[in-house]
C-alpha positions as CSV (number, residue, x, y, z in Angstrom):
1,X,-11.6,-26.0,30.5
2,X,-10.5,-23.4,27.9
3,X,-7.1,-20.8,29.3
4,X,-7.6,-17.5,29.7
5,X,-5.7,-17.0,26.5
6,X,-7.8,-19.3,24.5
7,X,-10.8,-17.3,25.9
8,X,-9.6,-14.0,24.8
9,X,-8.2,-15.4,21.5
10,X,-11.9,-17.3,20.4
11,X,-13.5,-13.9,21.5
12,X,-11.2,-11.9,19.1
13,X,-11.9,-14.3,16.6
14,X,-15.5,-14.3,16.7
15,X,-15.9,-10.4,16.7
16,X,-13.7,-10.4,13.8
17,X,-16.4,-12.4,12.5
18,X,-18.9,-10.2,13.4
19,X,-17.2,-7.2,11.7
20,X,-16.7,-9.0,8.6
21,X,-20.6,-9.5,8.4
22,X,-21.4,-6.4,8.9
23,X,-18.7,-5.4,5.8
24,X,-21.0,-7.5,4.3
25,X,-24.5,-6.6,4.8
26,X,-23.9,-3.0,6.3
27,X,-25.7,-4.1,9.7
28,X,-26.8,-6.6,11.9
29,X,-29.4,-6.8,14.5
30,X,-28.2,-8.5,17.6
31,X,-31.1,-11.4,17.4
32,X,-29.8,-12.2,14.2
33,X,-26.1,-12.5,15.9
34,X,-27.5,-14.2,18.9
35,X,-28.9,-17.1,16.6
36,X,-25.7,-17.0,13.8
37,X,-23.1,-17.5,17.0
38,X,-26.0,-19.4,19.4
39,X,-24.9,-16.7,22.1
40,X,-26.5,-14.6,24.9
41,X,-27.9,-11.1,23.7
42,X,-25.3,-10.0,26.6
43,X,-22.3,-11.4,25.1
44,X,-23.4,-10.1,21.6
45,X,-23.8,-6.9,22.8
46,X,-20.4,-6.4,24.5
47,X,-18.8,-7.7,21.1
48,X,-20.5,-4.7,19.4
49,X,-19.5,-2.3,22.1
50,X,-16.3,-3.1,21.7
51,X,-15.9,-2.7,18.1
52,X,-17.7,0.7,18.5
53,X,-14.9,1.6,20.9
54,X,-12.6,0.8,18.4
55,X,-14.3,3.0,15.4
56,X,-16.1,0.1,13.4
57,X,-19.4,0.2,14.1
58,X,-22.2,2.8,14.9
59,X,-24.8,0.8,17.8
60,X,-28.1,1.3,17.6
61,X,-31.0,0.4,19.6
62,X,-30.7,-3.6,18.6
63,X,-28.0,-3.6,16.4
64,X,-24.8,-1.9,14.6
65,X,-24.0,-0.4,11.2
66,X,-20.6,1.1,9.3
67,X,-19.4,4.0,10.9
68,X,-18.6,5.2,7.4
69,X,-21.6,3.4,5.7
70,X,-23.3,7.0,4.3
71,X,-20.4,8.7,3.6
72,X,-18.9,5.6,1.4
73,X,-22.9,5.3,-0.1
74,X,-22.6,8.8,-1.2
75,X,-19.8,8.5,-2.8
76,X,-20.1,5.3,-4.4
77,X,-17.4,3.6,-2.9
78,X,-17.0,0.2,-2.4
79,X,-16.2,-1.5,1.9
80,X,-13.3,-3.4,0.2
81,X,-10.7,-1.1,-1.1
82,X,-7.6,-3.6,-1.4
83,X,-5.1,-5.1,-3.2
84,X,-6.1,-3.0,-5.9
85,X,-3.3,-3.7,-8.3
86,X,-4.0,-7.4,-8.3
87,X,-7.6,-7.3,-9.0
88,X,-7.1,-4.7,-12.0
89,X,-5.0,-7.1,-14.0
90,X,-7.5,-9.7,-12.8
91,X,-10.4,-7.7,-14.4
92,X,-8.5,-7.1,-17.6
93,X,-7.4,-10.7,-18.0
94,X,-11.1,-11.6,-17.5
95,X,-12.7,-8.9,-19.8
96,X,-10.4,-10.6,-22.7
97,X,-12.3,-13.8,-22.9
98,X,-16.2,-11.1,-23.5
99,X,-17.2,-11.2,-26.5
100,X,-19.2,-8.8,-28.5
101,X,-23.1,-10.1,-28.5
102,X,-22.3,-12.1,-25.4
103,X,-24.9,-11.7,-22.8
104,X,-22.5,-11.8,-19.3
105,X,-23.5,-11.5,-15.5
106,X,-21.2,-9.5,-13.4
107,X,-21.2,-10.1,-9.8
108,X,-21.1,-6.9,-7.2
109,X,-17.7,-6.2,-5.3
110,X,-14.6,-4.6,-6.1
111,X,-13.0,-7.2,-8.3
112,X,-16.3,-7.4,-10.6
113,X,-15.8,-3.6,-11.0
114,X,-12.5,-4.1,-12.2
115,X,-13.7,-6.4,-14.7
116,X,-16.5,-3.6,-15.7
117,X,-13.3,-1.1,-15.9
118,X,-12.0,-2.7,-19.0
119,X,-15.2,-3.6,-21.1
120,X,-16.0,0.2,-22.8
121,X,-14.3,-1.4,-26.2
122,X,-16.6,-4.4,-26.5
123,X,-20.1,-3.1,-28.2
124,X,-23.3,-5.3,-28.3
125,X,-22.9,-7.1,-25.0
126,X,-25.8,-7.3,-22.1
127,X,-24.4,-7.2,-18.8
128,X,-26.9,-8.6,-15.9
129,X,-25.4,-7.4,-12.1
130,X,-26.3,-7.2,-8.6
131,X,-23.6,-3.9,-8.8
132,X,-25.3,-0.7,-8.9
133,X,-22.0,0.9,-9.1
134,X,-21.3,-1.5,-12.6
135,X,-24.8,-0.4,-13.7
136,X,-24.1,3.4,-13.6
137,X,-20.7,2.7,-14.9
138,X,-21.7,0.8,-18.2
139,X,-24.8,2.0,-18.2
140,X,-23.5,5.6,-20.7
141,X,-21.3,2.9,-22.8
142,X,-22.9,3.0,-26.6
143,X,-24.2,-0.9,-27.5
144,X,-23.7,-2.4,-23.8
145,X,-27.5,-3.0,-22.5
146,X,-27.6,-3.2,-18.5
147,X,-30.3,-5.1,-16.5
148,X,-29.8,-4.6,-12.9
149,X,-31.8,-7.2,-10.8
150,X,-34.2,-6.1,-8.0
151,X,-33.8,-6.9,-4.2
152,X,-32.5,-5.2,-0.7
153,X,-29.8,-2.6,-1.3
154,X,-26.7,-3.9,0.2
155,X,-24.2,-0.2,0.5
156,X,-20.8,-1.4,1.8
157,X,-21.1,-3.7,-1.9
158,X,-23.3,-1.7,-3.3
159,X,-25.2,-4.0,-4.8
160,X,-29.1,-5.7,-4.3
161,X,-29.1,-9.1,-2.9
162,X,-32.3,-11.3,-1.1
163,X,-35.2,-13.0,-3.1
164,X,-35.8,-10.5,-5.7
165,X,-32.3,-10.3,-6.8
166,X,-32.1,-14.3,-7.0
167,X,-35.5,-14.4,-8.8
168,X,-34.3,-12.7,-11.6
169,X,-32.2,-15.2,-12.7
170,X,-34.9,-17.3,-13.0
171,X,-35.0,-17.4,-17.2
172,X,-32.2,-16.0,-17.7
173,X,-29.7,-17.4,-20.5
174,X,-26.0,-15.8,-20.1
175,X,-22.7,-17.1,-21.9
176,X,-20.6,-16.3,-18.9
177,X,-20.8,-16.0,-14.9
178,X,-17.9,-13.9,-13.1
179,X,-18.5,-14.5,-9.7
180,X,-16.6,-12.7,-7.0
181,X,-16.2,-15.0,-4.1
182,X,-14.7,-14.2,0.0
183,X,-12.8,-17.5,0.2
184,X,-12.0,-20.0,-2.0
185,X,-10.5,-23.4,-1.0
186,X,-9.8,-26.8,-3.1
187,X,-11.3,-28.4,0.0
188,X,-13.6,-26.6,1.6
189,X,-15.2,-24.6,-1.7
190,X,-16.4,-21.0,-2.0
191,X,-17.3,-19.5,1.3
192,X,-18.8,-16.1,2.4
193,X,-19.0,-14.0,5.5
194,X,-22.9,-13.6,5.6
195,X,-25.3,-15.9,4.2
196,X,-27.8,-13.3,2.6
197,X,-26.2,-13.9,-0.8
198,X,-25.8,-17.7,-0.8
199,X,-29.0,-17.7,-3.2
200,X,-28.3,-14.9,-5.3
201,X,-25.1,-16.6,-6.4
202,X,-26.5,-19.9,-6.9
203,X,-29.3,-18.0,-9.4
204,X,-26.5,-16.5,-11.1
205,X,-24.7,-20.1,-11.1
206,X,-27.8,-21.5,-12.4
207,X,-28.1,-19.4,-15.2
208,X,-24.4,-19.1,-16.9
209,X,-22.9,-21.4,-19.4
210,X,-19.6,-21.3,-18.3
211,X,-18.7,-19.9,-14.7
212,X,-15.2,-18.1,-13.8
213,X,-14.8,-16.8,-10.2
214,X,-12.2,-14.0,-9.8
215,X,-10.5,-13.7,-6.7
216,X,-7.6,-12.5,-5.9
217,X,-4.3,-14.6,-4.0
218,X,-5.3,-13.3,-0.8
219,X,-8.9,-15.3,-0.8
220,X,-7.1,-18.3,-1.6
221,X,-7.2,-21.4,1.4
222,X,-9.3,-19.2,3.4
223,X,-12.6,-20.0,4.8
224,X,-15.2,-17.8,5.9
225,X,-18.9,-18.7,8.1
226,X,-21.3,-19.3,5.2
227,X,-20.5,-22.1,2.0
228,X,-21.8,-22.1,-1.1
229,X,-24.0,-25.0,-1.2
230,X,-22.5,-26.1,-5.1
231,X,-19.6,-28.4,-6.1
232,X,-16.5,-28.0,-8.5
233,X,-18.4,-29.0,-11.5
234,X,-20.2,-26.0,-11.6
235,X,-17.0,-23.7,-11.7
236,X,-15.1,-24.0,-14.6
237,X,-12.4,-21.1,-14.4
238,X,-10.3,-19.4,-11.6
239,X,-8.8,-15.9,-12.5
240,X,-6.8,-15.0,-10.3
241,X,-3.3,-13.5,-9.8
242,X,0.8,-14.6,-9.3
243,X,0.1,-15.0,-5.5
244,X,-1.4,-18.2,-5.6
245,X,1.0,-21.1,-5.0
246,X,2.0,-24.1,-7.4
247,X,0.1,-26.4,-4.6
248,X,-2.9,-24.3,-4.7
249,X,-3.1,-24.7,-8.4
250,X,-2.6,-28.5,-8.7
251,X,-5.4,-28.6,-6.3
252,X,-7.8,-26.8,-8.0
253,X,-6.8,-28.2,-11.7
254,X,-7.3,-31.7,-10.2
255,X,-10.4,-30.5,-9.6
256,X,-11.3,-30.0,-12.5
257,X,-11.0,-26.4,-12.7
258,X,-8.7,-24.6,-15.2
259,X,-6.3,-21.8,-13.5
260,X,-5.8,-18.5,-15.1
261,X,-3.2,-16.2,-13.3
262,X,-3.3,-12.3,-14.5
263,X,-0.1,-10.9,-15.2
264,X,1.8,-14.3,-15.4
């Protein structure tokens, strides 16, 4: 039998879980909790009282959302607003290996917009994203063409995700993937907190010549719920930044996946 302290620690645990899918998605009903965790509609429910008592979530009748979901929607900003720093010279060191005439896909979330934040110099490219956000962004830069896929709008990423937004992908030809990932872990692979774009980024895998995730060091030997049902040859590059260990990078090069650390 679990301690009273175990208790309360798994509890904590699995509401942070909770939170970090509603980041994700921007709500969640409690059936769908009730089957992710294979709890009571009780239990679920006290979880999301109690992170509406502490000013994360709105309830409604069967679910929560964001407290700030309309307010950061209105203003185009993204859930995940750190380690900025990091994921700037990430997006820079990325945006040097696009080419002009290369046809790219950019992945939604904050380290894809960085990437987005140093392309206006490169003319003739065609960016495909999930990132509505990177759409209105490039979308006034002369020569860069912008396809943005189709699907459920997503605000705390602001992006589309579900079956229309993998679809897209279908005959789709790019040069180059950057693919923003939760987790990432020699071991255990790329992991997310919600499972509603597992397909979208397999599409977008599916489609790319040569795949680079960028994540920053604070992603790295973490896991989250939901894996990405690919292995290691599919990835070919890691941008990332000084944070990562010596270890981390042996790993992942023994892998077979090449390192790149911004501002080394």
């Amino acid at each position: 039998m679990k301690s009273k302290s175990e208790q309360l620690a798994e509890m904590q645990h699995r509401r942070e879980k909770i939170l970090d899918m509603i980041r994700e998605d921007g709500s969640a009903t409690v059936k769908m909790l009730t089957e992710t965790f294979n709890l009571t509609e009780a239990t679920i429910r006290t979880d999301l009282r109690v992170l509406q008592q502490q000013g994360y979530v709105q309830r409604f009748h069967g679910g929560a959302t964001l407290v700030d979901g309309k307010q950061n929607t209105h203003a185009l900003l993204l859930e995940r607003q750190i380690n900025l720093t990091e994921k700037d010279r990430i997006g820079e060191l990325a945006a040097s290996f696009i080419e002009p005439g290369d046809t790219i896909i950019l992945d939604s979330g904050t380290t894809t917009t960085a990437i987005a934040n140093h392309l206006s110099h490169i003319k003739k490219l065609s960016v495909i994203t999930t990132g509505v956000n990177i759409a209105l962004q490039l979308g006034g830069e002369p020569g860069v063409n912008i396809l943005l896929t189709g699907g459920t709008f997503k605000f705390p990423t602001l992006s589309t995700s579900g079956d229309k937004a993998a679809s897209f992908f279908e005959n789709v030809l790019a040069q180059k993937l950057f693919l923003a990932t939760a987790c990432i872990s020699p071991r255990l692979g790329l992991s997310f907190p919600s499972e509603t774009d597992i397909k979208v980024k397999m599409a977008m895998i599916n489609a790319a010549t040569t795949v680079y995730v960028v994540a920053d060091s604070s992603k790295i030997d973490k896991v989250s719920m939901f894996a990405l049902p690919c292995d290691w040859s599919h990835i070919n590059y890691l941008i990332t930044d000084a944070g990562i260990s010596p270890t981390a990078v042996q790993a992942f090069e023994k892998l077979g996946v090449k390192v790149l650390i911004a501002g080394a």
